[in-house]
NUKE-974986 format. One line per 4 residues: number of its first residue (from 1); their letters; for each residue x, y, z of N, C-alpha, C. Coordinates in steps of 0.02 Angstrom, whole numbers, m for minus. Layout:
N
NUM = A = X,Y,Z,X,Y,Z,X,Y,Z ~ ...;
***
This chain:
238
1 = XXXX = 6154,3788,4776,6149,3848,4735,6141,3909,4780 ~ 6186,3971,4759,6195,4021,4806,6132,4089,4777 ~ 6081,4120,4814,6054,4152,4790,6089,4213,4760 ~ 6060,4254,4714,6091,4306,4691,6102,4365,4760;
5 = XXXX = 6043,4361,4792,6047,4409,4849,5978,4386,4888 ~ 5984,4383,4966,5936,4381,5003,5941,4418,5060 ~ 5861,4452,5069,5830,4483,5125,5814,4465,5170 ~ 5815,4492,5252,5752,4451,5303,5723,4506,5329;
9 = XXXX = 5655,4526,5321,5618,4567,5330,5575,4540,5393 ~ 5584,4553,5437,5525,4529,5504,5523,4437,5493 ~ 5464,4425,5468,5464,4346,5454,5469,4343,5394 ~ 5483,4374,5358,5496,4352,5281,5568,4332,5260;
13 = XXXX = 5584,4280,5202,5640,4290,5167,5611,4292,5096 ~ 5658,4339,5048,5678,4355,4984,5717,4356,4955 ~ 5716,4310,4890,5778,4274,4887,5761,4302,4801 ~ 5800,4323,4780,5837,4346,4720,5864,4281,4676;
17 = XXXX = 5846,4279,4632,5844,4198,4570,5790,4169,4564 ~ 5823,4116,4518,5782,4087,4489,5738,4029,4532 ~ 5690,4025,4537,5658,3970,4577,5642,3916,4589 ~ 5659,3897,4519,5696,3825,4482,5762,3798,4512;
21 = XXXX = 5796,3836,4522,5878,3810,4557,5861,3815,4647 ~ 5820,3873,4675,5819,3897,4739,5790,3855,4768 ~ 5698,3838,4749,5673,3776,4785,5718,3726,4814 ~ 5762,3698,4785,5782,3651,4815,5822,3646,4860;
25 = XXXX = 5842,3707,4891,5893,3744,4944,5851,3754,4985 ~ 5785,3766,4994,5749,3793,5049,5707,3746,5080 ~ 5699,3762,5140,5649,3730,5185,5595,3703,5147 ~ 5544,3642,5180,5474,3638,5149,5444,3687,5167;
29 = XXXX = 5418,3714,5134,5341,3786,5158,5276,3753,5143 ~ 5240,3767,5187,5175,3727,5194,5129,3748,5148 ~ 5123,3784,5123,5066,3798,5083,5092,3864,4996 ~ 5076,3863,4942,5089,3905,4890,5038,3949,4887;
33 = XXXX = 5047,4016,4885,4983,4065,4862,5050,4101,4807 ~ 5005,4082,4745,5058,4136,4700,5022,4143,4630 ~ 5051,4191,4586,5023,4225,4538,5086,4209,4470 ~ 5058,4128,4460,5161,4122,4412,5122,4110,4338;
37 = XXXX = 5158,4134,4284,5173,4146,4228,5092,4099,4203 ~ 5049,4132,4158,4987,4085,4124,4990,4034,4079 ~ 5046,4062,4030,5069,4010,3995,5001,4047,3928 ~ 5008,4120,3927,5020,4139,3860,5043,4199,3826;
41 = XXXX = 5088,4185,3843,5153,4251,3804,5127,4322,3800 ~ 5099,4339,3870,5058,4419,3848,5113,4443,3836 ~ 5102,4511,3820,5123,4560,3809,5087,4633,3834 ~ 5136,4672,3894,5100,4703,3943,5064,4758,3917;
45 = XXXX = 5029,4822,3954,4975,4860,3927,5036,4925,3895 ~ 4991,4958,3870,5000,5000,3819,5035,5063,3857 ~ 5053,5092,3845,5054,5157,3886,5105,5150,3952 ~ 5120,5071,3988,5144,5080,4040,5222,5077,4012;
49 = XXXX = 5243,5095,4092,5343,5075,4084,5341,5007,4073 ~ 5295,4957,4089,5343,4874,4068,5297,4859,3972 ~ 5300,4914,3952,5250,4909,3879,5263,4876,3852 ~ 5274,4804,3820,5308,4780,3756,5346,4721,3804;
53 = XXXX = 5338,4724,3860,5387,4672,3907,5349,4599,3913 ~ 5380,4560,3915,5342,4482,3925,5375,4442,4005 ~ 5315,4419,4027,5357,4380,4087,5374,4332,4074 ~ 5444,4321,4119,5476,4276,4081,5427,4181,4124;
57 = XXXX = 5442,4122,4071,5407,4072,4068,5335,4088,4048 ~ 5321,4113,4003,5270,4127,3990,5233,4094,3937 ~ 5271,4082,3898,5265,4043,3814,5218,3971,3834 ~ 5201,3932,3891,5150,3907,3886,5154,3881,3981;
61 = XXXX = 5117,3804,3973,5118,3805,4074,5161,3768,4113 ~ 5232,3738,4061,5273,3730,4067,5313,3746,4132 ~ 5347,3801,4146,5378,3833,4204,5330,3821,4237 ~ 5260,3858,4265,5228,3851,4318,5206,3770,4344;
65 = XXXX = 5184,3712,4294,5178,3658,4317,5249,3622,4343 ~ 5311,3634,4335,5358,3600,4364,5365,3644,4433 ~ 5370,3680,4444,5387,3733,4507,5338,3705,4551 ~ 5270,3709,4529,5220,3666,4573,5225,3623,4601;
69 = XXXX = 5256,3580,4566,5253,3502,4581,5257,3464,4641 ~ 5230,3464,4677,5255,3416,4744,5215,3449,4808 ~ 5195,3518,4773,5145,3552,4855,5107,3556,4854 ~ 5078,3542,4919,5005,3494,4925,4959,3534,4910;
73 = XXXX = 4979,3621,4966,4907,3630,4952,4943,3718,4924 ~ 4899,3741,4845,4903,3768,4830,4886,3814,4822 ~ 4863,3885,4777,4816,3929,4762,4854,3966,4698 ~ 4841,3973,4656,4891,3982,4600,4823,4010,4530;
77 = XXXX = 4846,4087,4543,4813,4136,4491,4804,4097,4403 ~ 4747,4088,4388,4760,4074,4291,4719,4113,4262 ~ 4698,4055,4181,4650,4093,4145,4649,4023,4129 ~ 4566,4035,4084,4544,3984,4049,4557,3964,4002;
81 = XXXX = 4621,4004,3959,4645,3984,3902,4700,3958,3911 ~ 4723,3919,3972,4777,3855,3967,4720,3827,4023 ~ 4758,3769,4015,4727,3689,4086,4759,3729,4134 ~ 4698,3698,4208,4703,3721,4258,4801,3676,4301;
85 = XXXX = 4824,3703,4342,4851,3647,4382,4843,3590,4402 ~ 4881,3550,4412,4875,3477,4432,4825,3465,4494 ~ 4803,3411,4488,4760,3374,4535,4708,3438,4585 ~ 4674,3486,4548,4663,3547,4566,4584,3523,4597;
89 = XXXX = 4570,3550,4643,4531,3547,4712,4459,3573,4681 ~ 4470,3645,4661,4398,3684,4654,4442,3764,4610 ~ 4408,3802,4598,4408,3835,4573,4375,3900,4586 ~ 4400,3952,4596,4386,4023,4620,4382,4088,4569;
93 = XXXX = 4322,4127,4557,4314,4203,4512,4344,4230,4564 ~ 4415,4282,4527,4430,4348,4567,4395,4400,4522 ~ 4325,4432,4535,4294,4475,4484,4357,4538,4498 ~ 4372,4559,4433,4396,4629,4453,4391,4702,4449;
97 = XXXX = 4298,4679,4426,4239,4745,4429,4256,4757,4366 ~ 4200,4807,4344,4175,4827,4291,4241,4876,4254 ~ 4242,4886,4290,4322,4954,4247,4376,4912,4214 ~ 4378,4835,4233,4440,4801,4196,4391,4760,4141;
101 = XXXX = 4470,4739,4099,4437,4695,4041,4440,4721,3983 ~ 4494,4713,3933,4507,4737,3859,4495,4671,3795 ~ 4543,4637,3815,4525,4586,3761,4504,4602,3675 ~ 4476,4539,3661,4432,4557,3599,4372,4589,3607;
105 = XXXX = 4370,4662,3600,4346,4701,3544,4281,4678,3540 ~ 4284,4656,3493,4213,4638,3450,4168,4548,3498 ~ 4205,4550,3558,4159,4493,3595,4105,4548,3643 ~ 4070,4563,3637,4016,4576,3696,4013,4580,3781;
109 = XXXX = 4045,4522,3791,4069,4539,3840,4153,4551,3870 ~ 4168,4575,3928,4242,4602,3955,4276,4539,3991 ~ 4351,4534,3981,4385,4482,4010,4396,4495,4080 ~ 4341,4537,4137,4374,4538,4166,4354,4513,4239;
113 = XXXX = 4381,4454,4244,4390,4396,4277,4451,4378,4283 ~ 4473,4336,4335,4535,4289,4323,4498,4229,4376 ~ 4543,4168,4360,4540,4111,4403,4583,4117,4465 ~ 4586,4068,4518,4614,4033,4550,4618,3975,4564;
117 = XXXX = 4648,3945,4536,4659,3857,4547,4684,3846,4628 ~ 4625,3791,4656,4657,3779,4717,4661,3702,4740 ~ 4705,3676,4763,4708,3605,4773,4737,3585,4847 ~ 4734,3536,4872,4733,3533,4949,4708,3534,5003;
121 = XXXX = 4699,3493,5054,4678,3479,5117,4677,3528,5189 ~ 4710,3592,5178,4720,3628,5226,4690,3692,5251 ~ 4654,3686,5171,4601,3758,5185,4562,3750,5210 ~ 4513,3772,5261,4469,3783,5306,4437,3856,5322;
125 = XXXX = 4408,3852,5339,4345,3911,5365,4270,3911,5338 ~ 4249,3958,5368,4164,3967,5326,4168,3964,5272 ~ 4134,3925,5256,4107,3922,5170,4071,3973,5149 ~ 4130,4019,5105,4111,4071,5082,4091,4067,4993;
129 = XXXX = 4062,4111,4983,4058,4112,4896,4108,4122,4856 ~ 4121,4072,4806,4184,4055,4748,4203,4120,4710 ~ 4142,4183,4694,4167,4220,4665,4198,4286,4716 ~ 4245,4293,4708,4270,4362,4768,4256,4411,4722;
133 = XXXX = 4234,4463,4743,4214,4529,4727,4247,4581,4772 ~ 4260,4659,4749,4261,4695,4794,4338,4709,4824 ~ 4369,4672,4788,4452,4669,4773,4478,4691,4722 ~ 4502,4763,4735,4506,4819,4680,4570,4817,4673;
137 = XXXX = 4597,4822,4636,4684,4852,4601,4670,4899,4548 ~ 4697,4955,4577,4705,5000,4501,4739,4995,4462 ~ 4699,5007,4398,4746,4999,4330,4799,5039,4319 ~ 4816,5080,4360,4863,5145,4330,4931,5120,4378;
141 = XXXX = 4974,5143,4354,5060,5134,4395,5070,5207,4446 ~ 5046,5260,4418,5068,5316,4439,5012,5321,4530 ~ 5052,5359,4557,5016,5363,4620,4968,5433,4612 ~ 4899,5430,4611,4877,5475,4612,4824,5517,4692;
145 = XXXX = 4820,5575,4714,4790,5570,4762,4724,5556,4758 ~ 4696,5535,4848,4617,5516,4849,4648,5449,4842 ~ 4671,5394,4834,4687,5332,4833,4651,5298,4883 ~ 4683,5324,4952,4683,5304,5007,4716,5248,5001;
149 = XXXX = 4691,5181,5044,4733,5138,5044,4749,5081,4979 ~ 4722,5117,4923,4741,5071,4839,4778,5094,4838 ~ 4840,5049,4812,4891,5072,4788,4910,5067,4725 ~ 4944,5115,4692,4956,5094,4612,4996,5050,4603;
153 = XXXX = 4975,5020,4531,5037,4950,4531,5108,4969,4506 ~ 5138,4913,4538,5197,4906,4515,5226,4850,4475 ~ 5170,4809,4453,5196,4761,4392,5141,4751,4365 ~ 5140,4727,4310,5097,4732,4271,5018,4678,4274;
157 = XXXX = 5049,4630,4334,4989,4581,4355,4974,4580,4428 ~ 4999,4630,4442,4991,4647,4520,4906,4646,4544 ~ 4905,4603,4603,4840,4577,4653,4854,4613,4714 ~ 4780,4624,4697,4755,4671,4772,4783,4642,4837;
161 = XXXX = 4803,4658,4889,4839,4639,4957,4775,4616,4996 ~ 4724,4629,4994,4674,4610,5015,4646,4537,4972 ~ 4635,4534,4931,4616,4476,4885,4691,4420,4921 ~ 4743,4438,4916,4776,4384,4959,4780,4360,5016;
165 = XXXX = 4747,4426,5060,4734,4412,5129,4671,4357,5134 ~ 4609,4377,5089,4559,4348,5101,4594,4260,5079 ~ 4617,4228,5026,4652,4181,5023,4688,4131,5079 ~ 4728,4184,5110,4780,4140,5146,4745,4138,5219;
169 = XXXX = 4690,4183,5249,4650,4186,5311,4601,4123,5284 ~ 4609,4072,5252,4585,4000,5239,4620,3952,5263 ~ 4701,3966,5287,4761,3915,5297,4774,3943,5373 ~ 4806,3878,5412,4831,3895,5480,4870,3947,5475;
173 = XXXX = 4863,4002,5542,4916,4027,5562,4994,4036,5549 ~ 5001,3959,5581,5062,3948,5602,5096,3923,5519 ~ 5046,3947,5463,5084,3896,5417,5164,3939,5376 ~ 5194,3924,5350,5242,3962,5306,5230,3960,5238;
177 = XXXX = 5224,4033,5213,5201,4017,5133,5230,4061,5099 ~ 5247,4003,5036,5304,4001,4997,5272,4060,4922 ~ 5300,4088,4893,5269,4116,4841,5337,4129,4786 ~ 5357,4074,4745,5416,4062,4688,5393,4115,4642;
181 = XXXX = 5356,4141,4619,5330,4201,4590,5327,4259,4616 ~ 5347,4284,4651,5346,4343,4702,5326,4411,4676 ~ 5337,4428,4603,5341,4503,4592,5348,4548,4615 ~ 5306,4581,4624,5308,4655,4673,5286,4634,4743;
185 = XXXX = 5305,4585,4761,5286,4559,4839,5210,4555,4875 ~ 5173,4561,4826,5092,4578,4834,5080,4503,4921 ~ 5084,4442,4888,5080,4404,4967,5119,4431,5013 ~ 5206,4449,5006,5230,4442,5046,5193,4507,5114;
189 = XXXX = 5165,4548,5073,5138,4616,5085,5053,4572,5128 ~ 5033,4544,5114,4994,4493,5146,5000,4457,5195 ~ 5047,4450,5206,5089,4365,5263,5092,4428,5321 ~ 5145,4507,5282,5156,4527,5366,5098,4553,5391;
193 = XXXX = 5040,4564,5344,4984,4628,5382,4932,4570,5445 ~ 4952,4471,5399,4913,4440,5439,4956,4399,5494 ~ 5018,4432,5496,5083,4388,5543,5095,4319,5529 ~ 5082,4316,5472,5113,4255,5438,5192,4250,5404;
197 = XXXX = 5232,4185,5421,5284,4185,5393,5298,4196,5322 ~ 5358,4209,5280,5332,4197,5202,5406,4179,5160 ~ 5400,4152,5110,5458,4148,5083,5446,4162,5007 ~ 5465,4206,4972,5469,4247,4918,5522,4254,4866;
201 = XXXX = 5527,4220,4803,5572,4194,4782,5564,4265,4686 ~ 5590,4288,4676,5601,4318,4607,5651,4318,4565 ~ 5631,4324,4504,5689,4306,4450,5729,4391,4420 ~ 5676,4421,4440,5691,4506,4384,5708,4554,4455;
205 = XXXX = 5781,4571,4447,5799,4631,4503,5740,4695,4493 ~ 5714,4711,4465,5677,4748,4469,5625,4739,4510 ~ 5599,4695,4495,5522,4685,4551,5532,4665,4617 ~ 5627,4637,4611,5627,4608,4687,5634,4682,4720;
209 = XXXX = 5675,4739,4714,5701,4755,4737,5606,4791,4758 ~ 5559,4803,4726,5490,4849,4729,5474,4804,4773 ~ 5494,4720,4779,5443,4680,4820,5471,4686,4892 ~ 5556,4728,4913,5586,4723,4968,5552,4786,4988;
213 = XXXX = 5550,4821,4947,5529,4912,4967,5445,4902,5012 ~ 5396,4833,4971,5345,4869,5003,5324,4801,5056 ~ 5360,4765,5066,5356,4716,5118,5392,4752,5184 ~ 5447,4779,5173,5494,4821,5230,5432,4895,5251;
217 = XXXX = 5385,4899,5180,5334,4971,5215,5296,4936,5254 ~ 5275,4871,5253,5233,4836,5293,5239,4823,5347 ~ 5312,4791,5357,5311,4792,5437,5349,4835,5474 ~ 5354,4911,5439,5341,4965,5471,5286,4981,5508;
221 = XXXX = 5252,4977,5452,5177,4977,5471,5144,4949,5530 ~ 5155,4875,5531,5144,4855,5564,5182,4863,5665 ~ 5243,4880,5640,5275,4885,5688,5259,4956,5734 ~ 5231,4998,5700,5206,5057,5704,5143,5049,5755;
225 = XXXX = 5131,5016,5732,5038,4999,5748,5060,4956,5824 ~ 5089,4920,5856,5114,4882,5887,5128,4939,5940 ~ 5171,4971,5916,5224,5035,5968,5165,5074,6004 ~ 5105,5086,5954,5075,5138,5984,4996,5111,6017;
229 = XXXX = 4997,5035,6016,4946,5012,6055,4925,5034,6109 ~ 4886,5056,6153,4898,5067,6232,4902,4999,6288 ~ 4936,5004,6316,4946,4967,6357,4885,4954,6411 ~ 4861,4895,6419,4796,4889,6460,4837,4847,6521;
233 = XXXX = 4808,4867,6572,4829,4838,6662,4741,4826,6673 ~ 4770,4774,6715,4689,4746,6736,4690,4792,6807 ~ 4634,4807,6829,4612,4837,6872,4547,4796,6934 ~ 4533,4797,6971,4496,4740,7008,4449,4756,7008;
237 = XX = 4371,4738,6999,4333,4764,7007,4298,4753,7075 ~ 4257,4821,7095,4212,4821,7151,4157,4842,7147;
***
């Protein structure tokens, strides 16, 4: 199967289609960090450009449990109102502070939480605390100033670049990670800031083309930062 269109951005590829036909064209990638469909038919916020839009596989956990299937070690965004992923490890709060969280109305408290389902042998480091805090995404699309380095979103379930960094700085280095959900490139935007490989797979020209725009700002960025290092010479001491 021929992709619709693919990128190579530094170490990344982006591959345009469906991820259902593509998987099976591509390399093994060692590890999944991704944010794929919950499996309940939202319907996005009010007020924005994707208003009234649904992602597609969404209608239940269908799409995301077959795409899964077979990699070992995962990390894969939910909610508590479908079953977690297969043979799932432990379980992670992304709090997303007090300012998020609509839901029902008349419950007392705010939805605003999400999961992370994680399963696999490869994560490692300090044993840190399950709930991450302190990983902000703004609710708004529009870029407003004073931001600094938040950026406004560009899809409607867009994760902080940091909340993925903290994730994948759990997995080797050297690993390659795959993300069949790609959206607005939020990991792939992760993999270059931590020089990790990545492979980034989307179904909607729209988000691919936002996820090429801000993975290519990244390793500008990065390449930037590189150029203007100073050069250190050892000197002998006496």
């Amino acid at each position: 199967m021929t992709p619709v269109r693919e990128e190579i951005i530094g170490g990344c590829r982006l591959i345009l289609g469906d991820c259902r036909e593509m998987l099976p064209t591509l390399a093994r990638a060692d590890a999944v960090v991704t944010d794929p469909p919950y499996g309940i038919n939202h319907s996005s916020s009010f007020g924005a450009s994707w208003q009234d839009t649904r992602i597609a596989g969404d209608n239940d956990t269908a799409l995301r449990d077959e795409v899964l299937t077979g990699f070992d070690n995962v990390a894969a965004f939910g909610t508590w109102k479908t079953p977690p992923i297969a043979d799932v490890a432990g379980c992670l709060v992304f709090d997303k502070g007090p300012a998020f969280g609509m839901g029902n109305l008349s419950f007392p408290w705010k939805p605003s939480f999400e999961l992370i389902y994680v399963r696999g042998r490869a994560w490692r480091g300090r044993r840190d605390e399950g709930v991450l805090r302190g990983h902000v995404q703004v609710s708004w699309e529009t870029q407003h100033k004073g931001l600094g380095d938040r950026e406004a979103r560009s899809h409607p379930h867009q994760k902080p670049i940091s909340l993925c960094e903290a994730l994948m700085q759990k997995l080797p280095h050297e690993f390659v990670i795959l993300d069949p959900f790609m959206g607005s490139g939020t990991t792939g935007v992760a993999c270059v800031r931590l020089g990790m490989r990545f492979v980034g797979v989307e179904i909607e020209p729209r988000y691919f083309e936002i996820a090429c725009r801000r993975i290519a700002a990244a390793q500008r960025q990065g390449d930037l930062i590189r150029d203007v290092r100073p050069t250190v010479t050892q000197k002998s001491c006496r």
